[in-house]
C-alpha positions as a printed NumPy array, in Angstrom:
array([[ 15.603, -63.841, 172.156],
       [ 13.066, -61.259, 172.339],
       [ 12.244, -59.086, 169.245],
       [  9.972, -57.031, 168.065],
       [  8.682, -56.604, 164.171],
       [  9.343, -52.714, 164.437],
       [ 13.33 , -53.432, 164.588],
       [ 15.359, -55.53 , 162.212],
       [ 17.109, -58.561, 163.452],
       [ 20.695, -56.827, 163.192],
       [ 19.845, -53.867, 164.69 ],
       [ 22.256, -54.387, 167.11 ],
       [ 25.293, -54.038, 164.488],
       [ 23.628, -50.57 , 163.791],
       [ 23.508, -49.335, 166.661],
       [ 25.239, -45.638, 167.732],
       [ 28.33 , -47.176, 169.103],
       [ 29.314, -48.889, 165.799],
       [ 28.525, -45.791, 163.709],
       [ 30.429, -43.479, 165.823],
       [ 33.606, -45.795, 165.781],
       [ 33.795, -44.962, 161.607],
       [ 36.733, -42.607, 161.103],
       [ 35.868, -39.907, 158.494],
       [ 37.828, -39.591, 155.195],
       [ 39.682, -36.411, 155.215],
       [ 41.787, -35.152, 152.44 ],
       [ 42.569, -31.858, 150.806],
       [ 39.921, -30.542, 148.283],
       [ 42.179, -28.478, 146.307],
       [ 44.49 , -31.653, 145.804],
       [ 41.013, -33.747, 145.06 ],
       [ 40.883, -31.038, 142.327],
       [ 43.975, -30.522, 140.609],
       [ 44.608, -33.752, 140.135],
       [ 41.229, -34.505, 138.385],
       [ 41.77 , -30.976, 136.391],
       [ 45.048, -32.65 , 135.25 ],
       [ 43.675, -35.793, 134.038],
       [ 40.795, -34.323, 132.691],
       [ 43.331, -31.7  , 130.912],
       [ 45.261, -34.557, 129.792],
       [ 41.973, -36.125, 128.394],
       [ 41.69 , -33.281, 125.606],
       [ 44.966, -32.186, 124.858],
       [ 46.808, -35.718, 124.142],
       [ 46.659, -36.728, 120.594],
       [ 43.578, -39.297, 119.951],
       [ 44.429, -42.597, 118.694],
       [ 42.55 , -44.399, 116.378],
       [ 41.137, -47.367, 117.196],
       [ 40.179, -50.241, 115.194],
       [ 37.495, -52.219, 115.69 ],
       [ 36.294, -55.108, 114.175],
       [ 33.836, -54.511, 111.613],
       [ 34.691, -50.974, 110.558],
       [ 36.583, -49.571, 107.449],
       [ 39.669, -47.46 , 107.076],
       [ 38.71 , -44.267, 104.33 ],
       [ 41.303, -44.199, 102.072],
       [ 43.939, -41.827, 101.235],
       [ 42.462, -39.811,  98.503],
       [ 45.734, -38.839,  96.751],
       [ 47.3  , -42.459,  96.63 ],
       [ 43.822, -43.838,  95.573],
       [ 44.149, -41.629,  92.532],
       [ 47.597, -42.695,  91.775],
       [ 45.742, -45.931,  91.887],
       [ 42.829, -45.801,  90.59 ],
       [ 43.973, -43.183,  87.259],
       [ 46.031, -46.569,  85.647],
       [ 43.414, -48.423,  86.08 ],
       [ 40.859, -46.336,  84.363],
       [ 43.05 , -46.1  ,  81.147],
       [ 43.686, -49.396,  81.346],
       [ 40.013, -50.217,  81.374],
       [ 39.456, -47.128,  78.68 ],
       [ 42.154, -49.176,  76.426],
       [ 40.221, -52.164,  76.8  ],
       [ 36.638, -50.687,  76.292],
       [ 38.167, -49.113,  73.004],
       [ 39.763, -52.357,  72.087],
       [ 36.476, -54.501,  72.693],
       [ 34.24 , -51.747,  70.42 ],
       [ 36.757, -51.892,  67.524],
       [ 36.628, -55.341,  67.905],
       [ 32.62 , -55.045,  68.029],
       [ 32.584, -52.492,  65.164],
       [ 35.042, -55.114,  63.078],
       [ 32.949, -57.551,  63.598],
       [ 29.589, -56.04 ,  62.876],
       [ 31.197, -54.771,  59.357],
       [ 32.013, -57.803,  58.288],
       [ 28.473, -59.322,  59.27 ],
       [ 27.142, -56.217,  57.397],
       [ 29.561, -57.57 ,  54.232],
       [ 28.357, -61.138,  54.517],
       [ 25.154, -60.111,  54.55 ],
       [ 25.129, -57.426,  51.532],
       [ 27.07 , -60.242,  49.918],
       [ 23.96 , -62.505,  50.474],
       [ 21.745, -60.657,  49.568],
       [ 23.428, -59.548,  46.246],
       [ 23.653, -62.729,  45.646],
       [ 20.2  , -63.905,  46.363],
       [ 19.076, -60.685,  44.305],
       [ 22.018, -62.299,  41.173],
       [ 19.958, -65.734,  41.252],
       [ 16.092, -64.845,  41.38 ],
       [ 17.165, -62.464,  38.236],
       [ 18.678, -64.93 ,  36.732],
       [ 15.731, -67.221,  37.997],
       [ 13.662, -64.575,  36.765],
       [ 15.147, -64.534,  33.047],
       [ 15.161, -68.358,  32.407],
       [ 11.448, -68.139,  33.334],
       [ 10.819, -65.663,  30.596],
       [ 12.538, -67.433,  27.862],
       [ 10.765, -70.956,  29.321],
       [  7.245, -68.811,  28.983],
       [  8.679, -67.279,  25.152],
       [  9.2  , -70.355,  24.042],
       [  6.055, -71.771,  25.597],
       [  4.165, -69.399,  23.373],
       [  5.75 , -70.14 ,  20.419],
       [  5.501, -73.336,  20.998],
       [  1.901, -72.95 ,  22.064],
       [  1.169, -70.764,  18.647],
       [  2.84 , -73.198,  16.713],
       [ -0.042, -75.699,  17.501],
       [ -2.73 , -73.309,  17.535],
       [ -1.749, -72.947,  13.781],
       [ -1.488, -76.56 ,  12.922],
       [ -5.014, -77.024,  14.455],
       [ -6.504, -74.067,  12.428],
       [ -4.768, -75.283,   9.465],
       [ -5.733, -78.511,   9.56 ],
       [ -9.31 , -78.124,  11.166],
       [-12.016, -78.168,   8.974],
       [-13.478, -74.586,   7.701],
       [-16.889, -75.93 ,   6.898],
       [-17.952, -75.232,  10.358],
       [-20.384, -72.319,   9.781],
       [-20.09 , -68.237,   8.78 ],
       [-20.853, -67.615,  12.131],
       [-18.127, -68.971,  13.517],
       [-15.813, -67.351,  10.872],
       [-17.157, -63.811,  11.638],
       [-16.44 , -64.206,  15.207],
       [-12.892, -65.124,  14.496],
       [-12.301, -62.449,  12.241],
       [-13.628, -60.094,  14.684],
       [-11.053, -60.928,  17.228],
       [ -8.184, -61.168,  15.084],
       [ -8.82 , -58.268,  13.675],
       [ -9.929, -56.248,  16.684],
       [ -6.578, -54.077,  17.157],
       [ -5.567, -53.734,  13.126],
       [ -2.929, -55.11 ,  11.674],
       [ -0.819, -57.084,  13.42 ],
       [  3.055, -57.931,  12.217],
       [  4.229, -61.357,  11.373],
       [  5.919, -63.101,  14.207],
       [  8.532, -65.809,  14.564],
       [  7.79 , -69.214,  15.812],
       [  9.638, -72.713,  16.257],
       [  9.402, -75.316,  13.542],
       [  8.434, -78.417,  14.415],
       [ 11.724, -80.766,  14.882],
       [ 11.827, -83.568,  12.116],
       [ 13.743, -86.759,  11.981],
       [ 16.273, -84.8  ,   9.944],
       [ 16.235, -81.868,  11.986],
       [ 16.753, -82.783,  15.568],
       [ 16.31 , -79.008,  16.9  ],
       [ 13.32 , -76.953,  15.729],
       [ 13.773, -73.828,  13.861],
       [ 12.226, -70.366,  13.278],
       [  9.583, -70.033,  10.979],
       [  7.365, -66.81 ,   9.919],
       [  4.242, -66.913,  11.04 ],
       [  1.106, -64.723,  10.29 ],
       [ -1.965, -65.814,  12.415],
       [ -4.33 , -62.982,  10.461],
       [ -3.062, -64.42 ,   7.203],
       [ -3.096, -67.898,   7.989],
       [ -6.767, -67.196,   9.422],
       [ -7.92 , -65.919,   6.087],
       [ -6.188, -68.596,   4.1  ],
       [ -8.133, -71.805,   6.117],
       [-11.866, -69.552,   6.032],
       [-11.771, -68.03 ,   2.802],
       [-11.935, -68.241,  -0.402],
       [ -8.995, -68.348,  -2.727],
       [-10.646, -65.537,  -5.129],
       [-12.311, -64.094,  -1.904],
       [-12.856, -60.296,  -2.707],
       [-14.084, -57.374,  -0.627],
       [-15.575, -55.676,  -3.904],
       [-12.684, -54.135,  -4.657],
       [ -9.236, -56.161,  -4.312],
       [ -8.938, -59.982,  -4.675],
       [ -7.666, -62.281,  -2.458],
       [ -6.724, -62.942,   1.395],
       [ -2.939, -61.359,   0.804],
       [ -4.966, -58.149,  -0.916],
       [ -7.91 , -58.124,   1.926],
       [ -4.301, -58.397,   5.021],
       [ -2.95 , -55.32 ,   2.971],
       [ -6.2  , -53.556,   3.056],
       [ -5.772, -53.98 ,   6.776],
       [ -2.103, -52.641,   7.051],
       [ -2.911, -49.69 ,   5.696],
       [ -5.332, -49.169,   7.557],
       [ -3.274, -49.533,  11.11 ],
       [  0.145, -47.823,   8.835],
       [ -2.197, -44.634,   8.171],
       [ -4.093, -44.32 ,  11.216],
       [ -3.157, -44.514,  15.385],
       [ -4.491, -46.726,  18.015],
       [ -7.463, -48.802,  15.864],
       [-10.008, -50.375,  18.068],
       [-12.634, -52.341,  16.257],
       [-16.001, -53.112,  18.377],
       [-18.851, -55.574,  16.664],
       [-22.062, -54.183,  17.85 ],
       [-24.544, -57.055,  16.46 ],
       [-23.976, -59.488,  14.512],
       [-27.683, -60.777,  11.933],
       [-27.817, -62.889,   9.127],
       [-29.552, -61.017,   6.111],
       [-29.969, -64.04 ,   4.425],
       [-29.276, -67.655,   4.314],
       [-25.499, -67.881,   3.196],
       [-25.167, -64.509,   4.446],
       [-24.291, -62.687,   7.697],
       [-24.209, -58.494,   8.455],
       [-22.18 , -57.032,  11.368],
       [-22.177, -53.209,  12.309],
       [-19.375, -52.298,  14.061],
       [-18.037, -49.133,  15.362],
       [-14.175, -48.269,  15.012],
       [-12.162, -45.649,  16.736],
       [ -8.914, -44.027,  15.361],
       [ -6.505, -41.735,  16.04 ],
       [ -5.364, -38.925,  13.679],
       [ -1.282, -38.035,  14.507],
       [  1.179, -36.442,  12.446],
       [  2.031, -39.621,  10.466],
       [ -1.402, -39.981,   9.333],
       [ -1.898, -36.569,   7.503],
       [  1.664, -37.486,   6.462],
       [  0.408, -40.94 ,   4.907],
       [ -2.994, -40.423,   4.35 ],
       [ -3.488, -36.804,   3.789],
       [ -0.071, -35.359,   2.513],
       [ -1.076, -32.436,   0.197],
       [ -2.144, -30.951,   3.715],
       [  0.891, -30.481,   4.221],
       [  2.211, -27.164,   2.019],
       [  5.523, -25.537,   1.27 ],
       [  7.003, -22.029,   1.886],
       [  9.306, -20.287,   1.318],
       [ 11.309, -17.692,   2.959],
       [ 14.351, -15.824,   1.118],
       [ 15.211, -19.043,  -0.739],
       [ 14.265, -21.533,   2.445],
       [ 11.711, -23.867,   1.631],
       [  9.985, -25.187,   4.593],
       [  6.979, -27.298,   5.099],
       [  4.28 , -26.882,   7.043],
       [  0.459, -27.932,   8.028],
       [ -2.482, -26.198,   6.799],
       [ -5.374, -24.826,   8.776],
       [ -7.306, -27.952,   7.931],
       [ -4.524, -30.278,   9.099],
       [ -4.565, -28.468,  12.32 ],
       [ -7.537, -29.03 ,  12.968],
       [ -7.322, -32.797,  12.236],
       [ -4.657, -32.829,  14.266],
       [ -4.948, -34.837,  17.4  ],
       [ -8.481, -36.227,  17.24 ],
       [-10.097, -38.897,  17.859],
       [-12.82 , -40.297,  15.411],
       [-15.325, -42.585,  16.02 ],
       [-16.4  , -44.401,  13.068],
       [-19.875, -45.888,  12.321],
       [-19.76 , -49.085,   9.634],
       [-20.524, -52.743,   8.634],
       [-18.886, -55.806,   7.632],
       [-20.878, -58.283,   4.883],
       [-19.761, -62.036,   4.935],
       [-21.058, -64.065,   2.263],
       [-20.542, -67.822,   2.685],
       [-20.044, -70.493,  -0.176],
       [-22.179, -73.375,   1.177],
       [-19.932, -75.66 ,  -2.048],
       [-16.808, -74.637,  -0.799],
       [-17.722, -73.883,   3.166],
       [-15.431, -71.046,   3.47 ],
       [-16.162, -67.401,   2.661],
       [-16.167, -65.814,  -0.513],
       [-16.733, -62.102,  -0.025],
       [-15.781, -60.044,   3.078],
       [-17.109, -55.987,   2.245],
       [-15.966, -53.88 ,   4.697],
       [-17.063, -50.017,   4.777],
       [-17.196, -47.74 ,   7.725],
       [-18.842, -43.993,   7.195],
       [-15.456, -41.959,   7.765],
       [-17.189, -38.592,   6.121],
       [-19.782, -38.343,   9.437],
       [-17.232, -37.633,  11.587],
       [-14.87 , -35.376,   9.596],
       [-17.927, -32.911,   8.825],
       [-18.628, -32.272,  12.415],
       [-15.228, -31.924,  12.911],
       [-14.63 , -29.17 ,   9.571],
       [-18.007, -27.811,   9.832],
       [-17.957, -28.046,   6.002],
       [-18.347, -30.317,   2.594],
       [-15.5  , -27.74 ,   1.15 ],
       [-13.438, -28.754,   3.788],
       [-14.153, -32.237,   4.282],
       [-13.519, -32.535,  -0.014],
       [-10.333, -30.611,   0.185],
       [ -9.465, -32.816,   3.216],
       [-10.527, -36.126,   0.878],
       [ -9.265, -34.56 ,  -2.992],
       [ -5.664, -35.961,  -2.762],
       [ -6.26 , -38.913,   0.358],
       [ -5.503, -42.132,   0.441],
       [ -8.407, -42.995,   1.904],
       [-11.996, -42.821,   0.82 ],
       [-15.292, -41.653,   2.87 ],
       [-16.092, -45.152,   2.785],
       [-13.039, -45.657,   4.555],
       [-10.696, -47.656,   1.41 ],
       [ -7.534, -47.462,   1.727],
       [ -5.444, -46.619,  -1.208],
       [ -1.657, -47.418,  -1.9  ],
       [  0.974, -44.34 ,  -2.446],
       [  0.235, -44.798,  -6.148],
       [ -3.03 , -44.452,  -6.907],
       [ -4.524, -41.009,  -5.955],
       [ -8.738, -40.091,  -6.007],
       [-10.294, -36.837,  -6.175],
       [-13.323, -35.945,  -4.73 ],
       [-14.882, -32.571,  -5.54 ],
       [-18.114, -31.212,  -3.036],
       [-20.125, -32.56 ,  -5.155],
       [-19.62 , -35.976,  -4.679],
       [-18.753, -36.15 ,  -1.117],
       [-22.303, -34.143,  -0.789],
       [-23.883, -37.092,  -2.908],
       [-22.627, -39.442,  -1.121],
       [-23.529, -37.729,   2.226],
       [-27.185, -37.709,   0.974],
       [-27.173, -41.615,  -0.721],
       [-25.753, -42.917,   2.826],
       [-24.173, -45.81 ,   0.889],
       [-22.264, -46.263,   4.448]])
């Protein structure tokens, strides 16, 4: 069969006779279009169904998810208030336990606290106790050095009061008792002297109440040893320097005619001079020296002379020797600083508180 490359090999089922044998649809267009208006119509005016498909969610009803959802929120509300009562219960009664605690803790380390007091009391006493059985019992011929050094820091704040301490517990005696104890007077007892004197009184009991009186007429004594020589062989010389304090009780006790009396429409009353005012309050330093003689025989001391200028002092503070000898005419203390008891009385007239300013006997 003869073709060519120009036609296609079924170019004989296309040819005009087969074409012209297809019959032509005809139909009416304004049916074509009515018919698709109706459907189309129908399309948009039907109501829409809702489809499901597989995957997507439904939205809820908002009024029957409140009817829903409004029980369960008090119900939750109930619980949440429920579990923080519970929680505040709870954390009260931890807060108890632990207040309790620590009340209790606070309870035992006072207690603690108190039995390691009276264990450190009794230490001391116990502890003093020995320290006087030692000094009693240790030998005094040692040297009047070591005596002056002693007294120096026994003596360094005054007086000081007897105190308590445990006996020693005997075969009889299972528990130890309370004894009296003076460490000052049992100091001067074991270093000195039975007839030691300080030039004036005799004996360690008179030398301790030389001492008392001191402290019971003056405020806040602080004795200082400056230098300490020996003048000779059995024979030592200390200068010392010793603050006091002048307060109401001392012009009381010391100085009590300072003190005058008035009276107003039948009222006696009592008041302080002009001098006592001015005494008032101070603070004096005084300027002095301490003389130990030893007894090489006996190896304890035999004279202790104690004198301290107390007349410096008061002049720069009056400005005057009538003042500083009406200050010193009724006193129970002397410029040399001796103190007197409530029954015996000097007087000292300008005269001889300016002798003595210009002898320097201090």
């Amino acid at each position: 069969m003869a073709s060519s490359f120009l036609t296609p090999p079924n170019s004989h089922e296309l040819s005009d006779q087969v074409i012209s044998g297809v019959v032509q649809r005809v139909g009416s267009r304004q049916g074509r279009t009515n018919a698709s208006d109706k459907w189309e119509k129908s399309r948009y005016t039907q109501p829409r169904h809702a489809f499901t498909y597989e995957g997507q969610k439904h939205l809820p009803d908002l009024d029957s998810l409140a009817t829903v959802v409004a029980p369960l929120t008090k119900e939750r509300e109930g619980h949440t208030i429920k579990r923080k009562m519970k929680v505040s219960t709870s954390r009260r009664e931890r807060c108890r336990i632990n207040q309790a605690r620590y009340r209790k803790r606070q309870r035992q380390y006072a207690e603690n606290l108190d039995e390691s007091i009276h264990s450190l009391e009794q230490e001391i006493r116990e502890l003093e106790n020995e320290r006087q059985d030692i000094l009693c019992r240790a030998p005094a011929k040692d040297s009047v050095w070591v005596v002056a050094t002693e007294y120096f820091r026994l003596f360094r704040y005054g007086y000081k009061a007897p105190m308590m301490t445990p006996e020693r517990a005997s075969k009889d005696r299972r528990s130890p008792q309370e004894q009296q104890s003076h460490v000052q007077l049992d100091f001067f007892k074991s270093t000195m002297a039975q007839d030691v004197t300080d030039g004036d009184v005799c004996g360690a009991q008179a030398l301790l109440e030389s001492w008392r009186l001191l402290s019971l007429y003056f405020d806040d004594i602080h004795v200082q040893l400056k230098r300490l020589e020996q003048v000779s062989t059995d024979s030592l010389l200390a200068s010392t320097v010793t603050s006091v304090s002048i307060t109401e009780n001392t012009l009381q006790s010391a100085f009590p005619h300072l003190l005058v009396s008035r009276g107003l429409e039948g009222e006696a009353t009592s008041v302080w001079s002009p001098l006592a005012a001015k005494l008032l309050n101070q603070r004096l330093v005084l300027h002095g020296s301490v003389r130990f003689d030893w007894d090489a025989a006996l190896g304890r001391v035999d004279r202790v002379e104690f004198k301290t200028d107390l007349l410096t002092p008061l002049l720069k503070l009056l400005g005057s020797l009538e003042d500083v000898a009406t200050v010193f005419e009724k006193a129970l203390v002397t410029p040399e600083g001796k103190m007197l008891s409530t029954n015996t009385v000097i007087s000292s007239t300008p005269e001889v508180v300016q002798n003595k300013l210009h002898v320097g006997s201090w």
